[in-house]
C-alpha positions as CSV (number, residue, x, y, z in Angstrom):
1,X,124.0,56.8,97.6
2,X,122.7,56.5,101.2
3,X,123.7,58.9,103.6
4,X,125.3,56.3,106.5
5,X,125.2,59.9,109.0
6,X,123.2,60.0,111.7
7,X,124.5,63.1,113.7
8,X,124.4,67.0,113.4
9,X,121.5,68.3,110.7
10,X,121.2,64.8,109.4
11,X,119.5,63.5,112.3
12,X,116.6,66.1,111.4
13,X,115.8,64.1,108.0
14,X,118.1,66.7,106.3
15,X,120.6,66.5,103.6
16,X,123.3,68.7,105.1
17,X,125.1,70.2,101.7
18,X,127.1,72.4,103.6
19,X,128.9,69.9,105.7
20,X,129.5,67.8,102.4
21,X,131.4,70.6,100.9
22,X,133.2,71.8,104.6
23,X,131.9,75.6,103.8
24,X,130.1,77.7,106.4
25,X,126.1,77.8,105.8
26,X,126.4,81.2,105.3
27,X,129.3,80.4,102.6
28,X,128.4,82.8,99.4
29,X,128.2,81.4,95.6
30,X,132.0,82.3,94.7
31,X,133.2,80.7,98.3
32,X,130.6,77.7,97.2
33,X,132.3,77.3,93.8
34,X,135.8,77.5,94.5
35,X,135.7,74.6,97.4
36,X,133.7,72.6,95.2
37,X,136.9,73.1,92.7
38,X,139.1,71.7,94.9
39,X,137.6,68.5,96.6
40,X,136.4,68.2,92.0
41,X,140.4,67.8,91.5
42,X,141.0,65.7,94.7
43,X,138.0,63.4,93.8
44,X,138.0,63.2,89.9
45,X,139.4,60.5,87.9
46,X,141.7,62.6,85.5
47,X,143.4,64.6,88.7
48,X,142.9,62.0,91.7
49,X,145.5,60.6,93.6
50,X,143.5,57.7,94.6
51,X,145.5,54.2,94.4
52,X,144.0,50.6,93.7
53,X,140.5,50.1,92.5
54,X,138.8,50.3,95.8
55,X,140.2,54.0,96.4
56,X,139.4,54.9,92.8
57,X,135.6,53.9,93.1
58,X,135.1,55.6,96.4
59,X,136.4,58.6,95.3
60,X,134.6,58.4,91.6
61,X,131.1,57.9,93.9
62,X,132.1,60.5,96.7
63,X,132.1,62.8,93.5
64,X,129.5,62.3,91.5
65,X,126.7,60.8,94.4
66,X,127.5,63.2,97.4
67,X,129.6,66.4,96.4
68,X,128.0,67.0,92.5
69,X,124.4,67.1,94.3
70,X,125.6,69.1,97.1
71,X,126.8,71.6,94.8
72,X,124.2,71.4,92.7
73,X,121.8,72.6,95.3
74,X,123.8,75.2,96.4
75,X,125.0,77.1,93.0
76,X,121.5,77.1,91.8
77,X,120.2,80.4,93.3
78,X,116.1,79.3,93.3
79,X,117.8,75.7,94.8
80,X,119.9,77.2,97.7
81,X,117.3,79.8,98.2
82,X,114.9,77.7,99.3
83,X,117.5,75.4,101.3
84,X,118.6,78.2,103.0
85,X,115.5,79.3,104.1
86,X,114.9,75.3,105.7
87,X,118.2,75.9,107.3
88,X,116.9,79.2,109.2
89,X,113.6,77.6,110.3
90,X,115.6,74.6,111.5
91,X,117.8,77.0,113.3
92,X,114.9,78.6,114.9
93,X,114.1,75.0,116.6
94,X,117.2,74.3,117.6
95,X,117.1,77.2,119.2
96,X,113.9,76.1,121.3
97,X,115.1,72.6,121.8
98,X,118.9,73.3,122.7
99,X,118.3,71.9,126.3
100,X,117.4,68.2,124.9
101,X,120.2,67.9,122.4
102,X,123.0,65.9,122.2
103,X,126.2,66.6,120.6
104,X,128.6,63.7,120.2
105,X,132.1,65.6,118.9
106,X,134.3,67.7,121.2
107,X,134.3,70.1,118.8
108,X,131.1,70.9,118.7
109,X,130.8,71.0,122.5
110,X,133.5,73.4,122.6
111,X,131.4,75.9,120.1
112,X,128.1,75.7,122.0
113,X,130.1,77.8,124.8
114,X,132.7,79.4,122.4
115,X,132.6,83.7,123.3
116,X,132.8,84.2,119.3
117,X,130.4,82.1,117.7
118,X,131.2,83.3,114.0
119,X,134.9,83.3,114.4
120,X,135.6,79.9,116.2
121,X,133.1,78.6,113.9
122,X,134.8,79.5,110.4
123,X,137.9,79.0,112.0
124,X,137.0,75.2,112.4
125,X,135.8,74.6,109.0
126,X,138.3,75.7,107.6
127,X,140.5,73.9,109.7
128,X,138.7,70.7,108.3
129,X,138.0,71.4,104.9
130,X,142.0,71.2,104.8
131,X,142.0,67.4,105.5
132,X,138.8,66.3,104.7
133,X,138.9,64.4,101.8
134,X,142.4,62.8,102.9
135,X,141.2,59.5,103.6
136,X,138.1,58.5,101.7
137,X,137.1,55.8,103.9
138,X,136.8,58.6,106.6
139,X,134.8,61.7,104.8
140,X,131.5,60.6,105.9
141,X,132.7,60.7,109.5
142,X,134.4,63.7,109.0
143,X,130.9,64.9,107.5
144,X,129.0,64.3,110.5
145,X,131.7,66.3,112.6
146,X,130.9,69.6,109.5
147,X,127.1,68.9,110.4
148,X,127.1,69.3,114.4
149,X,129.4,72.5,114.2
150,X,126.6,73.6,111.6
151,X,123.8,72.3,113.9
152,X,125.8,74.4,117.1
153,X,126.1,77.7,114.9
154,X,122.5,77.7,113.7
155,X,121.4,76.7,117.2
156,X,123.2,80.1,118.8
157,X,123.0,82.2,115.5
158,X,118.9,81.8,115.9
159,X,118.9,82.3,119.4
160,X,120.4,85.3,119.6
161,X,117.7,86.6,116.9
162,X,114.7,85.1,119.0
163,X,116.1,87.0,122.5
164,X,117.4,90.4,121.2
165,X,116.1,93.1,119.8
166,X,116.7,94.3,116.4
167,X,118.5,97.1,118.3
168,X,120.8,95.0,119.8
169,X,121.2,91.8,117.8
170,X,124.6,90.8,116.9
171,X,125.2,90.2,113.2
172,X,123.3,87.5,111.9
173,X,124.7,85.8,108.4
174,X,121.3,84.3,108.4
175,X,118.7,86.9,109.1
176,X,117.9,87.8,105.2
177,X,117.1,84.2,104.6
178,X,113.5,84.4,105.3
179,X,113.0,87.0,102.4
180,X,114.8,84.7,99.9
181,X,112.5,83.2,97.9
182,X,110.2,86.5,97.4
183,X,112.7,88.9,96.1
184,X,110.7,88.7,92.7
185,X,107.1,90.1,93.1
186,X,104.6,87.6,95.2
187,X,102.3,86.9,92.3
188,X,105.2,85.4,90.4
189,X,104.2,81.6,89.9
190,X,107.3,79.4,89.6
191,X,107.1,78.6,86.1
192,X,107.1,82.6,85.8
193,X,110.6,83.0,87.6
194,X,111.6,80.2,84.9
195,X,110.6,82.1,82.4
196,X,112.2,85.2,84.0
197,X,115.4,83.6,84.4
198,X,115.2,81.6,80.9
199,X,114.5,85.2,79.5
200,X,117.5,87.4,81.3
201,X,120.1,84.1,80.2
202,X,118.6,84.6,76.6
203,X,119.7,88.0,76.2
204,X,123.0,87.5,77.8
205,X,123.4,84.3,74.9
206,X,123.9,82.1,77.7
207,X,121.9,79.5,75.6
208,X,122.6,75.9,77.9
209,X,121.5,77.5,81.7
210,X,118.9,79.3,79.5
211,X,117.6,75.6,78.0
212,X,117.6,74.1,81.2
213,X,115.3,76.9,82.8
214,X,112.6,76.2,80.3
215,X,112.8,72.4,80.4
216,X,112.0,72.6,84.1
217,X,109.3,75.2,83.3
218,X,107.5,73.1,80.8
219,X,107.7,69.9,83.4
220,X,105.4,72.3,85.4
221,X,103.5,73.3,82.5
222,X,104.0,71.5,79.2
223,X,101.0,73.5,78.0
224,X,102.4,76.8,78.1
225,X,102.6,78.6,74.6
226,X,105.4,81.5,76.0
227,X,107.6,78.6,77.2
228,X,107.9,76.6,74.2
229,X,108.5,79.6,72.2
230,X,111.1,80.7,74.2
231,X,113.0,77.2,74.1
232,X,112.4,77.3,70.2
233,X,115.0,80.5,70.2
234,X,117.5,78.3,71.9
235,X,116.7,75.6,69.5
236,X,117.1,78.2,66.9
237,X,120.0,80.0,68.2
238,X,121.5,76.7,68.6
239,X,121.0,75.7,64.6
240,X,118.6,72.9,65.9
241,X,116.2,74.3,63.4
242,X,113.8,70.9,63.3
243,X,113.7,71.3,67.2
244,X,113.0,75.2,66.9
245,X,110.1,74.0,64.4
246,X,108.8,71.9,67.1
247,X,108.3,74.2,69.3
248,X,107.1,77.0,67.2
249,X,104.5,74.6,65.9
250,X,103.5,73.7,69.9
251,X,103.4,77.4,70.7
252,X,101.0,78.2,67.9
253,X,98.9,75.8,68.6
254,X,98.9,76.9,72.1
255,X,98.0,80.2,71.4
256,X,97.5,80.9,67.9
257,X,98.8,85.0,68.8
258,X,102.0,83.9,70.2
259,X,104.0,87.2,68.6
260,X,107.3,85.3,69.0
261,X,106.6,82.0,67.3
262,X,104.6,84.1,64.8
263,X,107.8,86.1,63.8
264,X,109.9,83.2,63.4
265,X,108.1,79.7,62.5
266,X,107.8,81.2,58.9
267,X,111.6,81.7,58.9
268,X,112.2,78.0,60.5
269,X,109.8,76.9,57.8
270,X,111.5,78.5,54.6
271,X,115.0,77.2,56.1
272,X,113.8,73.9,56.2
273,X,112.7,74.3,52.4
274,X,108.3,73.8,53.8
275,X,106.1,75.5,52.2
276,X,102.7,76.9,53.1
277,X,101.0,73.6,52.9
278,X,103.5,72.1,54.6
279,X,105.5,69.6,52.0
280,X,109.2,70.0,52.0
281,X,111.0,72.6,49.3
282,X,113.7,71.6,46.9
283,X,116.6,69.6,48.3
284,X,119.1,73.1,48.0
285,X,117.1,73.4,51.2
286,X,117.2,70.8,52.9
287,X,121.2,71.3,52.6
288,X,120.9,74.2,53.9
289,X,119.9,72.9,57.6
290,X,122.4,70.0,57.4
291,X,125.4,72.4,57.0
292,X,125.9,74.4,60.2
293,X,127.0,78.1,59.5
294,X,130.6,78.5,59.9
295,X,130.6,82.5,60.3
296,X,130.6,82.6,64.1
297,X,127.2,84.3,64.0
298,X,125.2,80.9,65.7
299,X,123.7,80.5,62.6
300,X,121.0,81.4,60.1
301,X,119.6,83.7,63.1
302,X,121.7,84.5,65.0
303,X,121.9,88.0,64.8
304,X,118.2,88.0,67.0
305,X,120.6,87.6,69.6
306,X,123.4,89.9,68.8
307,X,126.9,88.4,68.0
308,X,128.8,85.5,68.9
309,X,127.6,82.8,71.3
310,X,129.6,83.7,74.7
């Protein structure tokens, strides 16, 4: 969908996610989550009060082409951390350009000389979040309007930053964002915080989020031998044994030590009735894999994990 706004952050060649949901920038993952909620039962087609066809379809592509991205790149912590660092350098120029721009809503000209910056902001988002999915055929105005309030607030919040000294500086809901994308150690590559991530949802059994870290790990690096034997235990904890295989196999062959897929590819292998040379076992076997364990244990393995899947 094509962004028909040209005011506020948009102006700037920036998808402003914040003023698609109506939540401050500075709006935190629970406050992020539970609007998203809302306009999700106002927007989707088993809870939407739209009416006639037209109504329906704007609402089904307001949903799933502007508000599931937006919150998309704002629940995903490595997504909004680096979104959030953008928004503090842009507020950081708007700072140093404030004389030259031009805001077209009242609303916003009111905030550029309001005495409490973070109060009369909130207060008007939340004043708009209220009605802003009331008629469809208006949310991308009502958008742009989000977007200069959020262009106003990063324009004073920086400001104050750049002219004060730490001493004195107001509070600024902003002034961590900078250290956002290296809270894990500065040698971390990307793929590693993957991993990282993959790893920590792994031991929590949290085996979808988990798959999807090391999916986007092995785009970066398909040849990466602790990757594809981490996926394999999703595959495996999962009962997708011929999957698990797969990647056990890949691992291996990446690196022939790999103490993971060396564990566990034998154990794939006997479950899938192969044996050493690599023909398939009796067909008792082959049932095996076909009917999925019933116990509540996630299968033949699943104990690797501890328990029930959660």
């Amino acid at each position: 969908m094509s962004l028909k706004i040209d005011s506020g952050l948009f102006t700037y060649d920036f998808i402003d996610h914040h003023a698609i949901l109506c939540v401050p920038v500075d709006a935190e993952i629970k406050e992020i989550r539970k609007r998203y909620l809302q306009i999700a039962r106002i927007l989707h087609p088993d809870s939407s009060h739209a009416v006639g066809n037209l109504e329906k379809q704007i609402a089904n592509e307001l949903l799933s082409k502007l508000v599931n991205p937006a919150y998309e790149k704002l629940s995903i912590e490595r997504n909004r951390g680096e979104y959030l660092l953008i928004l503090s350098q842009m507020g950081k120029r708007l700072a140093q350009e404030a004389a030259s721009i031009s805001l077209r809503t009242e609303l916003a000209q009111e905030l550029v000389a309001a005495p409490n910056i973070t109060m009369s902001y909130k207060d008007a988002i939340a004043k708009i979040a209220t009605t802003q999915f009331n008629d469809l055929q208006q949310v991308y105005t009502i958008v742009a309007q989000v977007s200069e309030l959020n262009l106003v607030y990063l324009m004073r919040v920086a400001g104050q930053s750049i002219t004060r000294t730490p001493a004195t500086q107001p509070h600024n809901p902003l002034k961590q964002l900078p250290v956002i994308p290296t809270s894990a150690p500065k040698e971390e590559s990307v793929v590693e915080q993957y991993l990282r991530r993959a790893q920590s949802l792994l031991e929590k059994n949290q085996l979808s989020p988990a798959k999807v870290e090391l999916q986007d790990a092995l785009k970066l690096e398909p040849k990466n031998s602790h990757c594809h034997s981490l996926i394999a235990m999703v595959y495996l904890r999962q009962n997708q044994l011929k999957m698990a295989k797969v990647h056990f196999d890949n691992a291996l062959k990446l690196d022939p030590e790999n103490g993971i897929a060396l564990e566990w590819k034998p154990k794939v292998d006997k479950a899938l009735g192969i044996t050493n040379s690599g023909s398939q076992g009796s067909s008792s076997s082959k049932t095996e894999e076909k009917q999925p364990d019933k116990s509540g244990k996630g299968g033949l393995f699943g104990g690797f994990f501890g328990g029930k899947k959660k």
